[in-house]
N, C-alpha and C positions, 0 to 999 in steps of 0.2 A: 443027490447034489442039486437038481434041477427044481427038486421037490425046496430046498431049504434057500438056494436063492430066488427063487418067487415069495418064501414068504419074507427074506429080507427086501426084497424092494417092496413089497406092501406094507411093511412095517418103514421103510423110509419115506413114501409119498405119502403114507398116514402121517408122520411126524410133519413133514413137509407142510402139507394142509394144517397140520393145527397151529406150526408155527404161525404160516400166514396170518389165520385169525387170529389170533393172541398178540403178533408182534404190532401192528398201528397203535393196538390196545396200550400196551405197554411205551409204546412211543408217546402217545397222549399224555400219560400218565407221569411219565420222568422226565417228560420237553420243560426248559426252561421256561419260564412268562416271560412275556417280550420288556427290557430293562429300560428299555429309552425311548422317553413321552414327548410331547410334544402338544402345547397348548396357544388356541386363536380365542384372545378373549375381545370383546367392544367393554369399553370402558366408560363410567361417568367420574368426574372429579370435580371436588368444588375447592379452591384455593381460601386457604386462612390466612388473617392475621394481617395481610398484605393492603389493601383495598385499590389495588393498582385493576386487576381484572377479573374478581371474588363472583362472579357469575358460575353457577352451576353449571356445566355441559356435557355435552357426550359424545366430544370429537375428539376420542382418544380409541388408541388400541392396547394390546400389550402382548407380546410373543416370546414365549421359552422354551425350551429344551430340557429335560430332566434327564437324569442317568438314577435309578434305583440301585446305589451302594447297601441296603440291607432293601427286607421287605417293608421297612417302616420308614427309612431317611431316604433323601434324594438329594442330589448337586445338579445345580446347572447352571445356563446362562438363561439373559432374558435381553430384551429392549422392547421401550415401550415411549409413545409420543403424547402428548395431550395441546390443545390449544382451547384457552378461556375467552371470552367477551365480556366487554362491559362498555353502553354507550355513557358517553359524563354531557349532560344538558349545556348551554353556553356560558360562559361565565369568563372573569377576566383572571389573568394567571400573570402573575408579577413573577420577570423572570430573571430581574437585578433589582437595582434600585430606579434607573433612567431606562428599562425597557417593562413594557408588559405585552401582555396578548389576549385577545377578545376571541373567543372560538368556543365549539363543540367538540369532543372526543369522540373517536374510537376507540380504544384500548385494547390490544390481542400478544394476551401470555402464551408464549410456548415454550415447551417441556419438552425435552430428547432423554431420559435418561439410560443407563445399559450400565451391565454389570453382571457378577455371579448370584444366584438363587440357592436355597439349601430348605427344606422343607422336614416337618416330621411329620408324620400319617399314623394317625387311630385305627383300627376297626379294620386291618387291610383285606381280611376275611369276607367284608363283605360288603353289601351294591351301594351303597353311601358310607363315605368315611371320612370324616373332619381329620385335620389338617390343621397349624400350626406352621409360619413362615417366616423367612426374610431375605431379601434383596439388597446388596450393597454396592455399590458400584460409583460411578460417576454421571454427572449431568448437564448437558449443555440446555442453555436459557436465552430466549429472546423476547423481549417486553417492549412494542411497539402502541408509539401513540401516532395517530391521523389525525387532520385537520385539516381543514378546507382542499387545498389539493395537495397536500405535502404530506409531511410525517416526521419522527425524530426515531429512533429506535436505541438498545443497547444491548451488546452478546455475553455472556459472563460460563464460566466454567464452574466444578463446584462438586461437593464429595456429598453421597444420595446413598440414604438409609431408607429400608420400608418394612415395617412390621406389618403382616397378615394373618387371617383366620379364610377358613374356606370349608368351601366342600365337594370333594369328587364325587362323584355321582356314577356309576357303571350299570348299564343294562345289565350286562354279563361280567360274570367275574374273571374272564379271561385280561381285562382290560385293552382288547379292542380299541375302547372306543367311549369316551363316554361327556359327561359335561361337567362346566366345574363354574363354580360361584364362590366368591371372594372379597370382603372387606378389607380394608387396607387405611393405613397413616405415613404417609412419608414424611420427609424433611430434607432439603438441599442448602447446603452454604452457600450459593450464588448469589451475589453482591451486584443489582445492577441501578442504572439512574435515570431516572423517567423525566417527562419536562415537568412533573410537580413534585419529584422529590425520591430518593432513593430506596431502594428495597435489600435491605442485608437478610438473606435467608427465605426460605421459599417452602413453607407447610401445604400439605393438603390431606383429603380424603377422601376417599373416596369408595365406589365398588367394581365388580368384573364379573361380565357375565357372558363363558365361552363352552369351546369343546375342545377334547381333550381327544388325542390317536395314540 
């Protein structure tokens, strides 16, 4: 009897030990990938169409949050800011018939928009993988003219579409960690009216270039 339980505990702290090493193994193996992303991009935009403040710049950000619903789509949210410049030389600005104004410009567009994101992903197998987007949400707008020591401004509300292409980028296919580049078109109905004339709708395009956890 003495003889037959010694070699059942040798045969269980055998077992014991091999579980150990086998079960991390197996842990690695059947762990889910982590589902919810998160991306810090800097941004450049150049506004269309408008010529209120069509200056190219790159005082924008853009932040979102994904939730990976398959291995291929994604939902989330995002918000994202931009502000354009454009100086206007001096010139006289008729602003009835019995009034006018002799000045210089500054001109500074700002962009708030936020909203939900949906995504589809190519290639998710492996360390680059193009991407397919869109953003819909809402926009708030503020288009401010300066001059000499004063200014006029106008705020407008307004429903914000954005088509994109991109690319994740991952060291490791765990997804960690990695970076992400992005081309992009928007469009906002924002209606606002400047001291030379009013703006119904609000284009741009632009790129993104961040990292992604």
């Amino acid at each position: 009897m003495k003889t037959n339980n010694k070699n059942i505990l040798k045969t269980l702290v055998l077992a014991g030990c091999m579980l150990l090493t086998v079960l991390p193994q197996a842990q690695a193996q059947c762990a889910s990938p982590r589902k919810i992303h998160f991306a810090v991009d800097w941004q450049m935009n150049a506004p269309l169409s408008t010529g209120f403040a069509d200056k190219i710049s790159g005082w924008g950000m853009n932040l979102e949050g994904a939730y990976d619903v398959t291995s291929n789509f994604s939902a989330g949210a995002f918000v994202s800011f931009h502000t354009n410049h454009r100086y206007v030389d001096r010139q006289t600005i008729h602003l009835s018939p019995t009034e006018s104004l002799t000045t210089d410009q500054q001109r500074s567009a700002f962009q708030l928009p936020f909203g939900v994101t949906g995504a589809y992903t190519f290639c998710t197998g492996s360390y680059v993988r193009p991407y397919v987007g869109v953003k819909l949400g809402t926009m708030f707008a503020r288009n401010t003219t300066y001059f000499g020591t004063g200014g006029v401004y106008d705020e407008s509300w307004g429903f914000y579409a954005s088509p994109e292409i991109g690319l994740k980028i991952y060291p490791n296919r765990q997804k960690n960690w990695g970076f992400h580049v992005a081309g992009y078109y928007s469009y906002a109905t924002n209606r606002t009216e400047t001291l030379t004339g009013d703006i119904d709708g609000q284009g741009n395009a632009g790129f993104r270039l961040g990292i992604l956890f």
